[in-house]
Each structure stands twice: as structure tokens, then as C-alpha cells.
VOPARO-40367 format. One record per residue (C-alpha): residue in three letters; z, x, y. Coordinates in steps of 0.25 Angstrom, whole numbers. Example, Ala and Ser with C-alpha at 12.3 -4.5 7.8 and 13.67 -1.06 7.14 Angstrom:
2
  res      z      x      y
  ALA     31     49    -18
  SER     29     55     -4
//
This chain:
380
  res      z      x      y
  UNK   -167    744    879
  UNK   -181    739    879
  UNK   -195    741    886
  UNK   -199    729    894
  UNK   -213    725    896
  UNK   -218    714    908
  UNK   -230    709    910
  UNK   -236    702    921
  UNK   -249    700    926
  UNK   -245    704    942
  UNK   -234    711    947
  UNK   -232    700    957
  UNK   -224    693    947
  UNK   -216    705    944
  UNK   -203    704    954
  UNK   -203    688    952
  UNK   -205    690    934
  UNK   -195    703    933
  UNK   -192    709    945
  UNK   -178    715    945
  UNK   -176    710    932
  UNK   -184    724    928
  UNK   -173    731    935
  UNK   -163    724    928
  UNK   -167    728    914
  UNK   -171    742    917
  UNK   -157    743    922
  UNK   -153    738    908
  UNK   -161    748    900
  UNK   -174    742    896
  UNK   -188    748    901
  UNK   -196    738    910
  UNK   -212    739    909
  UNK   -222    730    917
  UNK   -238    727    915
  UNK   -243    720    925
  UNK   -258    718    932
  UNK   -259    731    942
  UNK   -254    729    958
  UNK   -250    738    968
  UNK   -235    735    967
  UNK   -234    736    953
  UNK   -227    752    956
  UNK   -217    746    966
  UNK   -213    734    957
  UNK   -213    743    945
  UNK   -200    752    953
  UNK   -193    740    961
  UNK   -193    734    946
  UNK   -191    746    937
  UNK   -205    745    928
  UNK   -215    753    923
  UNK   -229    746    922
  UNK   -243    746    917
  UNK   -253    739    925
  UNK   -261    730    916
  UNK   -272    721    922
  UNK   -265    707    919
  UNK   -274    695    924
  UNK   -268    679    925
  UNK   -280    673    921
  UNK   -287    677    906
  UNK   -296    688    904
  UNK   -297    692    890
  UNK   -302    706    891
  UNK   -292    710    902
  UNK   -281    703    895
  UNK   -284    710    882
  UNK   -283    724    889
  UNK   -268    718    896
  UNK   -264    716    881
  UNK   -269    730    878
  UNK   -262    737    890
  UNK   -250    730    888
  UNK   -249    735    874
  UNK   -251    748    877
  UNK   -240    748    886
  UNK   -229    742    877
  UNK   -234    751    867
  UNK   -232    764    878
  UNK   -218    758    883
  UNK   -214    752    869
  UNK   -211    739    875
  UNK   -200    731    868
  UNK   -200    719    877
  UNK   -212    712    885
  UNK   -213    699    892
  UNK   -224    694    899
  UNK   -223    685    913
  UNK   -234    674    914
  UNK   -244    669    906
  UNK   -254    679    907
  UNK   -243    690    907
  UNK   -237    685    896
  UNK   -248    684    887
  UNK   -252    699    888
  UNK   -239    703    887
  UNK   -237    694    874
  UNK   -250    699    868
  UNK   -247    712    872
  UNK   -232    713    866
  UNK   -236    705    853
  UNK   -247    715    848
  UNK   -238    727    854
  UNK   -226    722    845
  UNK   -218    719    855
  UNK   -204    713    850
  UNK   -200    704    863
  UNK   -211    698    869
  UNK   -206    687    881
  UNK   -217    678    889
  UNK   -212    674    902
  UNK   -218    661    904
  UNK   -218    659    919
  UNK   -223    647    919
  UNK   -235    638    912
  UNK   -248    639    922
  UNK   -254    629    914
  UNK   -246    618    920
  UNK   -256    617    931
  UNK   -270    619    923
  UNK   -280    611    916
  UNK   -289    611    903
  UNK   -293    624    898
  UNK   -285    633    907
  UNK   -273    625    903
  UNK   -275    627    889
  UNK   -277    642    890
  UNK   -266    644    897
  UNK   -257    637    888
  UNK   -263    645    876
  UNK   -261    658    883
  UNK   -246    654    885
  UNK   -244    650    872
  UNK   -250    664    867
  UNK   -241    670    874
  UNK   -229    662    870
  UNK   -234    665    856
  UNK   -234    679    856
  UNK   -221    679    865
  UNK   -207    683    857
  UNK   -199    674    869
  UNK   -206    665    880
  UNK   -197    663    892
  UNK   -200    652    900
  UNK   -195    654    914
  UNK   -191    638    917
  UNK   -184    626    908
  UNK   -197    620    912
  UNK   -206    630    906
  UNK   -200    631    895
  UNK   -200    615    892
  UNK   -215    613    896
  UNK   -218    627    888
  UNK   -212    619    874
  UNK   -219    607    880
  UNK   -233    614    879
  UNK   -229    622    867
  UNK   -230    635    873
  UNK   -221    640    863
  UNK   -209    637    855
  UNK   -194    633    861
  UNK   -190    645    853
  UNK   -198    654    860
  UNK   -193    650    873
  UNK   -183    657    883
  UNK   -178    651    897
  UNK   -170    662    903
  UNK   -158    656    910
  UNK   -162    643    918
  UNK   -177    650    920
  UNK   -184    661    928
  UNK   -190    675    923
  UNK   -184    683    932
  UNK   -170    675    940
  UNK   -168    677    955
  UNK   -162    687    964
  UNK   -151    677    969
  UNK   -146    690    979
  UNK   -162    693    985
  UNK   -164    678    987
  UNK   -152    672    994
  UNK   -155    669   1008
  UNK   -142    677   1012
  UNK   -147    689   1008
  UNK   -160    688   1017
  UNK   -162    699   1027
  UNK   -162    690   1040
  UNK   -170    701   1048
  UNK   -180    703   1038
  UNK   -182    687   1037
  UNK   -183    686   1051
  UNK   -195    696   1052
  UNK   -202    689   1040
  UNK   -199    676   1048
  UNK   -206    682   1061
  UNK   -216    688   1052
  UNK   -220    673   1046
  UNK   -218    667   1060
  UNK   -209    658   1056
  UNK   -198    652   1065
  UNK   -185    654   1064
  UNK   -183    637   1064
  UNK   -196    635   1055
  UNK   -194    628   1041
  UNK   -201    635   1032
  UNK   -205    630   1017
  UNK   -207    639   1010
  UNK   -215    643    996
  UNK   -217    658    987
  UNK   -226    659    978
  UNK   -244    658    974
  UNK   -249    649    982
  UNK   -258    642    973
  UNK   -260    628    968
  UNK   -250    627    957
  UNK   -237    631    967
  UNK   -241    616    976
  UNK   -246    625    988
  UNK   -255    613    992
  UNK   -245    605    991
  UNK   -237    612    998
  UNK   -246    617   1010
  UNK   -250    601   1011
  UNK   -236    596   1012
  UNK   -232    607   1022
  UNK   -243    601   1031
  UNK   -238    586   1031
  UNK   -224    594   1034
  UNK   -230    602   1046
  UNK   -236    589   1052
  UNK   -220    584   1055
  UNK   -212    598   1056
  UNK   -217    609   1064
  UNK   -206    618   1060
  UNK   -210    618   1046
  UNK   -218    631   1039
  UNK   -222    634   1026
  UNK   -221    648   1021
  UNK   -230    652   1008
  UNK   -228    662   1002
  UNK   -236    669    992
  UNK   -252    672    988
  UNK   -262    665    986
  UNK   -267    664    975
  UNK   -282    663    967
  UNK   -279    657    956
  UNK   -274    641    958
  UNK   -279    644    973
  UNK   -275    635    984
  UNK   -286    626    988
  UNK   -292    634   1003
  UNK   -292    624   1011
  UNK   -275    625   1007
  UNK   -276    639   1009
  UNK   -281    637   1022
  UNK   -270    628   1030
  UNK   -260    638   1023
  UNK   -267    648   1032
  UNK   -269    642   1044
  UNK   -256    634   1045
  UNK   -249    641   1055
  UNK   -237    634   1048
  UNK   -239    640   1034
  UNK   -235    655   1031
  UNK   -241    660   1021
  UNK   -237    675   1018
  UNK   -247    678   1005
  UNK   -240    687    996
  UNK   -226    692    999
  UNK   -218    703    991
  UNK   -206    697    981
  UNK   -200    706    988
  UNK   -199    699   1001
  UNK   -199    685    995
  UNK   -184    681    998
  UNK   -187    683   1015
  UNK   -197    671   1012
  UNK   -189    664   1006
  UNK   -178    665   1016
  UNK   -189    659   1028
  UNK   -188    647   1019
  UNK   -183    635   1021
  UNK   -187    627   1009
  UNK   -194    631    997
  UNK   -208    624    990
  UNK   -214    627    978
  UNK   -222    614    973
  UNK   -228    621    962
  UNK   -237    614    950
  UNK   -230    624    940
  UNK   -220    637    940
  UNK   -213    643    927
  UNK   -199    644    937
  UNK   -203    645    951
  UNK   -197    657    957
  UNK   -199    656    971
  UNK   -190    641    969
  UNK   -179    649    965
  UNK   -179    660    974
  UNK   -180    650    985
  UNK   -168    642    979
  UNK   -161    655    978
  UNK   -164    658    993
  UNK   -157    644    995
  UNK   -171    637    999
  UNK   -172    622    994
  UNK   -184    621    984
  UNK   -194    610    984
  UNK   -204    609    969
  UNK   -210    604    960
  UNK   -204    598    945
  UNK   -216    608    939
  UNK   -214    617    927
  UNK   -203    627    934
  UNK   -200    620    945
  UNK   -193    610    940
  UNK   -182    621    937
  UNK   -181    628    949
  UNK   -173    617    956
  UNK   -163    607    955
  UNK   -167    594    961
  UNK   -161    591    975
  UNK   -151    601    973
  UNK   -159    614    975
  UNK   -172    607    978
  UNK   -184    595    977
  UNK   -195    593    968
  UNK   -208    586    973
  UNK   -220    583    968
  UNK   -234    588    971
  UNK   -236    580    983
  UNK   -238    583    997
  UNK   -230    573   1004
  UNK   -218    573    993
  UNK   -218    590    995
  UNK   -218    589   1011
  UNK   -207    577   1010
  UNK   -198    586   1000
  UNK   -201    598   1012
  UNK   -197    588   1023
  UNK   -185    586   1017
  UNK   -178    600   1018
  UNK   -184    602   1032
  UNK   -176    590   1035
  UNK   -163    594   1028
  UNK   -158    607   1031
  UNK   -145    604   1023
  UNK   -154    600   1012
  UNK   -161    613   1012
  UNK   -148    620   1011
  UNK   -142    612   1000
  UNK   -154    615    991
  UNK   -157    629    994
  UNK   -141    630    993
  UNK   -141    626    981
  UNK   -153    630    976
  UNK   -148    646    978
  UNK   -137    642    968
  UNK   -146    636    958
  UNK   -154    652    957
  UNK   -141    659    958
  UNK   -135    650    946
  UNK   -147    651    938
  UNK   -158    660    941
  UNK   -151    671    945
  UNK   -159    685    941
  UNK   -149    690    932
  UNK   -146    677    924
  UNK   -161    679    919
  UNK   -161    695    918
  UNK   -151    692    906
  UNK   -157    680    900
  UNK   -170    690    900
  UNK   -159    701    893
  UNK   -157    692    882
  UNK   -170    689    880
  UNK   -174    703    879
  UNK   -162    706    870
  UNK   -166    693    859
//
């Protein structure tokens, strides 16, 4: 059996990358070690999940010195646990966990690419970022691309070589929990405390968003489009869910309606472990992000039988089937808020998609599916 090494620059992403795929291959005998930036939940993640962990400081934006002493940490700690395996989750992730498992000699060295945050920037930054992913490729014995879209547009850039690539299954890092997110399953008592909580009425229709609120995901877009909407429906509400974020900020005066709209919720951050009761006060899902590896949040709305409204982004593109699990719009205000108004209209709509929609995770991103494409990686 071997001795696992993750590395990630928050333990934020930690229950969405790995979760209770750490449990499932501690069950099967291999050892499971994280690094990860310091945080006070690091010690209850590390025994929901079965981990060790050291706490390295690992920044998202490049700093030389602190970088260099993450490499050197990180050595140390393959050396200590005699790490046979190591993967790296994101760019910056990945790129000390690659430099790191390359000088330690580490055979299998695996780069998670979540997505390609260069998508969505320009000149010098764009370039940097791409020669950071490249490096990480390079030293990289596997690069999993968690999308059919990432994976074309990584060839496309030259990131690395077709040979190099993996795509587990039909895509995802991690699968879904098709029994925790299935509407059926909900606690209707606890919903309905959440709900009075939220002061949302029972007959409200909710659309409904997980995730950053930053540029890149379309908040504006979103926020904007909710407003035309609220002119004509009073009914109508718009839960966000998630933190704002400094980095690709919201523009303030943005920030401000989302504050002072008594029609938009907006909850800051919320425990992945409570994520599936929001959910389930849903009645449509919206992501119109600019860029996503595989969006998540899209299928876990699927799987909790939401219909979907995105983008044909890099990720997105693959996260539903077109009119059958959900729409794709453009980044306009007037398409997004027409695409809304169209659901709100047609509740049998709403049912077919999220119907269908449900069956579209369960047949392809179920957990497990990925947990043994992951195996047979690790056993190459």
C-alpha cells in the first residue's frame, strides 16, 4: 500500500478535491497525508477525512521567498512520511507539490488541473500563469484534467503532451455523493428552520447560486439580470451563497444592492457540510461563470434535481446536456433574466430538467465511478 501526499493551498477546497475519497482509500490500506496553508478547521477535517497534516503556509499569488521555504517543507515531509504518491490540486498547489516530489524523488507525481485561470487574464499575468502551469505539467509524471474541455483547450495551449493527459471517467476530481444530494433525502424540519432563518416564503421562487462571488463566476451579470426580473415578479428571490472574495472583487457599488436588496440573500460563507439544505431552497440553479475546470456546484444542483442555467465556458460546457438537463446563455443581462423567466414560468420545465438532470450525475459522476478511475491511476 502506499503513503499519499495532497497538497492544497486552503483547506477550503479540501471536502470538494478529496473529501471522503480520503476515507475511501484509508479503508483500502494506503496512508493519506495533507499540506495545506494553516486554518483552524484543519484538525476536524483531518478526522472526518482520516489524514495527518502538516501546516505549510501556501499562498495563490507568487512570492518567491515563501514559496521556496513551501518546496522545502513539503520535502521534508515526504521525506519524514516516505511519500510514494503525491498530487497537487490547482495551480499554485500543484506547482509546490511538483517541485517538491520531483527533487524528493517521488515516483508518481499527479497535477490536478482544476481548471486554467488564464482564460480570463491578459498580457503579462496571462503569460505567467501559463508558464507556471506548463512547469507544473513538466515536472508532473500524470496531469489529470478534470473536464473534456480542459483537456482540449489544455493540448490547444500546449500545456503538455496528449500522452501525459488523464480524464477520469467523464470528468470531476472527486465524483458526487448521489445519496447526501438527492432532494428525497433532505431533513424537511431542518429545511424548514433554514428557510425561516433566510426569511424565505414558503411560495417564493428562489434562484439560486454556490460558490466565490467574484467577477469571473458572472455575479454581475447575474445580480443585474435578477434586478430586470424583480421589476415584474415579486415573488422571486436570489440566494447567493458563498464569500466574497478579494481577489477579482465585485465592483462596490454591486456589492452594495447585494446588501441592501431586501430580495437578495446572501449568506457569506456556509460549511460544505450544510451545502445540500441550500440547495434544496432552490428552485433553479445559475452559474454564468467566464471560466471553471468542471463546475461542482452544476452538478450537485443537477443531482438535487435543480435545472441548470450556464455558460459554454471551459467546464461548463460539460456539466450539462442542452435542453434536456439545462440552458446555456450568453453574458448578457437580458438573455440571463429571459432564460430565468422561463423556468419561473414553466414548473413542468423545471421538473423535466432537474429530472433529468439528477440521472445525468448518477449515470456519470457518481463518487465511486471516479474513486476507481483515481485507483487505476495510482496503480499505473
Amino acid at each position: 500500500m502506499s503513503n499519499l501526499l495532497h497538497v492544497v493551498n486552503i483547506s477550503f477546497v479540501i471536502p470538494y478535491f478529496l473529501g471522503k475519497q480520503l476515507n475511501y482509500f484509508t479503508e483500502k490500506g494506503h496512508k493519506e497525508y495533507v499540506v495545506c496553508s494553516p486554518t483552524n478547521e484543519l484538525d476536524e477535517l483531518a478526522v472526518k477525512y482520516c489524514f495527518e497534516y502538516k501546516a505549510v503556509v501556501v499562498l495563490r499569488k507568487i512570492s518567491i521567498g515563501k514559496d521556496l521555504r513551501a518546496v522545502k517543507s513539503t520535502i521534508e515531509y515526504i521525506k519524514e512520511k516516505h511519500i510514494d504518491i503525491i498530487t497537487g490540486h490547482t495551480p499554485k498547489g500543484a506547482l509546490i507539490a511538483m517541485l517538491a516530489g520531483y527533487f524528493a524523488g517521488v515516483p508518481k507525481r499527479f497535477y490536478f488541473r482544476h481548471g486554467l485561470v488564464y482564460e480570463t487574464s491578459h498580457g503579462l499575468k496571462r503569460w505567467l500563469l501559463i508558464t507556471i502551469d506548463r512547469l507544473a505539467a513538466r515536472l508532473a509524471t500524470k496531469v489529470v484534467c478534470v473536464s473534456p474541455s480542459v483537456c482540449y483547450r489544455s493540448l490547444e495551449d500546449g500545456l503538455n503532451s496528449a500522452a501525459k493527459q488523464v480524464l477520469l471517467s467523464k470528468g470531476t476530481c472527486n465524483g458526487i455523493d448521489i445519496n447526501r444530494f438527492y432532494r428525497k433525502n433532505i431533513d424537511e424540519n431542518q429545511l424548514s428552520d433554514l428557510r425561516a432563518k433566510l426569511h424565505i416564503l414558503d411560495d417564493a421562487f428562489v434562484i439560486g447560486f454556490t460558490g466565490r462571488l467574484v467577477r469571473d463566476k458572472g455575479i454581475i451579470e447575474l445580480i443585474r439580470a435578477f434586478h430586470l426580473l424583480q421589476e415584474k415578479y415579486s415573488d422571486m428571490v436570489l440566494l447567493l451563497v458563498g464569500m466574497l472574495e478579494e481577489r477579482d472583487a465585485l465592483p462596490r457599488d454591486v456589492v452594495d444592492v447585494m446588501k441592501s436588496n431586501p430580495k437578495i440573500i446572501y449568506t457569506g460563507y456556509v460549511s460544505n457540510a450544510l451545502i445540500e439544505y441550500y440547495y434544496a431552497l432552490m428552485n433553479c440553479f445559475v452559474l454564468p461563470s467566464y471560466r471553471e475546470g468542471f463546475p461542482t456546484s452544476v452538478l450537485e444542483a443537477s443531482a438535487m434535481e435543480l435545472p441548470v442555467i450556464t455558460t459554454k465556458v471551459t467546464g461548463c460546457i460539460d456539466s450539462i446536456i442542452e435542453n434536456k438537463t439545462g440552458f446555456f446563455v450568453e453574458h448578457t443581462v437580458c438573455e440571463l433574466a429571459n432564460v430565468i423567466e422561463r423556468l419561473y414560468i414553466s414548473k413542468d420545465k423545471c421538473y423535466a430538467l432537474g429530472t433529468q438532470g439528477r440521472q445525468f450525475v448518477v449515470d456519470n459522476f457518481e463518487e465511486k465511478i471516479i474513486w476507481e478511475e483515481i485507483e487505476k491511476l495510482y496503480n499505473g
